[in-house]
Kinemage of the C-alpha trace (Angstrom):
@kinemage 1
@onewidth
@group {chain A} dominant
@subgroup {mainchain}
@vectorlist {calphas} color= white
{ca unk a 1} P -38.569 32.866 1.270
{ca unk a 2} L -40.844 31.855 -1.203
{ca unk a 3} L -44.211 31.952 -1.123
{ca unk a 4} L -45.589 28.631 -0.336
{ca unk a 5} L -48.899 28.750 -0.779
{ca unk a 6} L -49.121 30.116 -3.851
{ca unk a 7} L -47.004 26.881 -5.224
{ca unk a 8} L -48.822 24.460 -3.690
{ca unk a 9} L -52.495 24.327 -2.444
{ca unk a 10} L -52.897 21.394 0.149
{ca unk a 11} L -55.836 18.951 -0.897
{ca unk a 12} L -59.491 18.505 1.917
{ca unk a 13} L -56.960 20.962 4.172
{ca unk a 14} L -60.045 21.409 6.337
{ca unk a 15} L -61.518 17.768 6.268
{ca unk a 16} L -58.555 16.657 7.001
{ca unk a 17} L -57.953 19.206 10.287
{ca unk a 18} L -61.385 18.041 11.426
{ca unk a 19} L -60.399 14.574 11.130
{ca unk a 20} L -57.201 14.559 12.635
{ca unk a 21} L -57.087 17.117 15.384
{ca unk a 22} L -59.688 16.187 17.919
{ca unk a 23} L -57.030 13.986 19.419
{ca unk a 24} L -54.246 16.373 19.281
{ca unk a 25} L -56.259 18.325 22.160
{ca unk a 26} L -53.827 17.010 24.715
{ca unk a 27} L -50.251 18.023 26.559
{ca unk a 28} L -47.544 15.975 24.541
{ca unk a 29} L -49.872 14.949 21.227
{ca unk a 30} L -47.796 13.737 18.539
{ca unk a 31} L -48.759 13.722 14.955
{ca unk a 32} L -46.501 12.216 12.520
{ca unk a 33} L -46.886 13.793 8.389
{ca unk a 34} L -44.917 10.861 6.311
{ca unk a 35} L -45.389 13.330 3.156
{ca unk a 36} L -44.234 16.711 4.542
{ca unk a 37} L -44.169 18.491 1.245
{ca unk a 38} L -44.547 22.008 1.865
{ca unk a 39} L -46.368 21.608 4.924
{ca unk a 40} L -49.695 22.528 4.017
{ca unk a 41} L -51.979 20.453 6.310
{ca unk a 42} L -48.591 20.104 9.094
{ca unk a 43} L -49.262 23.823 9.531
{ca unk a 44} L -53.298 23.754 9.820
{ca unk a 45} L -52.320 20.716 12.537
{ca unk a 46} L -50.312 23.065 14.682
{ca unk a 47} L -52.066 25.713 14.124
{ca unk a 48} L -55.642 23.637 15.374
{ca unk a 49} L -53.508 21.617 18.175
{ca unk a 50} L -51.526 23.873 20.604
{ca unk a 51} L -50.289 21.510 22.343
{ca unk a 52} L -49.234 18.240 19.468
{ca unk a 53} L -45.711 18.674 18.768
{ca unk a 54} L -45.261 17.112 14.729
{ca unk a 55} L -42.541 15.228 13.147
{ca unk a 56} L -42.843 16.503 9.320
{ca unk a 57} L -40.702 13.250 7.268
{ca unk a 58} L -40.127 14.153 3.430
{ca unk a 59} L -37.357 12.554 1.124
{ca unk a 60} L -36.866 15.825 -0.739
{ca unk a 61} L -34.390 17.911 0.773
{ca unk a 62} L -35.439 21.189 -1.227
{ca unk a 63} L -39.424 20.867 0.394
{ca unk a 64} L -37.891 19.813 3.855
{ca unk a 65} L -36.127 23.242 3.848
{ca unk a 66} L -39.326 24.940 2.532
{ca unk a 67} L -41.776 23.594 5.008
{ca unk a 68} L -39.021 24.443 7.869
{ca unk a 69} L -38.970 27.753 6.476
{ca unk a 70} L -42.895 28.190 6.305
{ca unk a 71} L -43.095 26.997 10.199
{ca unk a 72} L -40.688 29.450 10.999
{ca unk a 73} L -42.534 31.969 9.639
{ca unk a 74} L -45.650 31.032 11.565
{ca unk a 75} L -43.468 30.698 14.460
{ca unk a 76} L -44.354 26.846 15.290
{ca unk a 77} L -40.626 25.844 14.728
{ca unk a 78} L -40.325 24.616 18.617
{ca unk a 79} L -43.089 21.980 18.117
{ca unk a 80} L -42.019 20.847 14.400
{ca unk a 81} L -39.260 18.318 14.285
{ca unk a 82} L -38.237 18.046 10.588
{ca unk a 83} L -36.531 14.412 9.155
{ca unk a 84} L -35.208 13.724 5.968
{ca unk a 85} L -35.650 10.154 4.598
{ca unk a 86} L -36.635 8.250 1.682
């Protein structure tokens, strides 16, 4: 795999965490990321809300399989539901 994060820093990663994952503290929380990209901030989500299950969307097919990849490798692939649209 490559290495993700040394392509692609995500932008306010930790702003954006702070922001978003207070009400992900809850038993079935969804978060929907419309721009997957690599899954920078998708990651931090998971990572900061045990329990949110996210649906990563991304119209390239190449950083679909690269985010899917990267939550693999941090082992949050059974709460990450990848989709591919444009």
């Amino acid at each position: 795999m490559k290495d993700i994060t040394a392509i692609h820093a995500p932008v306010l990663l930790q702003d954006c965490v702070d922001l978003v994952t207070p009400s992900l503290q809850h038993k079935g929380a969804i978060v929907v990321d419309c721009t997957l990209g690599l899954a920078g901030h998708a990651t931090a989500f998971l990572k900061a809300a045990p329990f949110a299950t996210l649906i990563g969307i991304d119209r390239d097919a190449e950083a679909l399989s690269l985010a899917t990849q990267r939550m693999r490798g941090e082992g949050l692939e059974n709460r990450f539901i990848p989709a591919h649209a444009a």
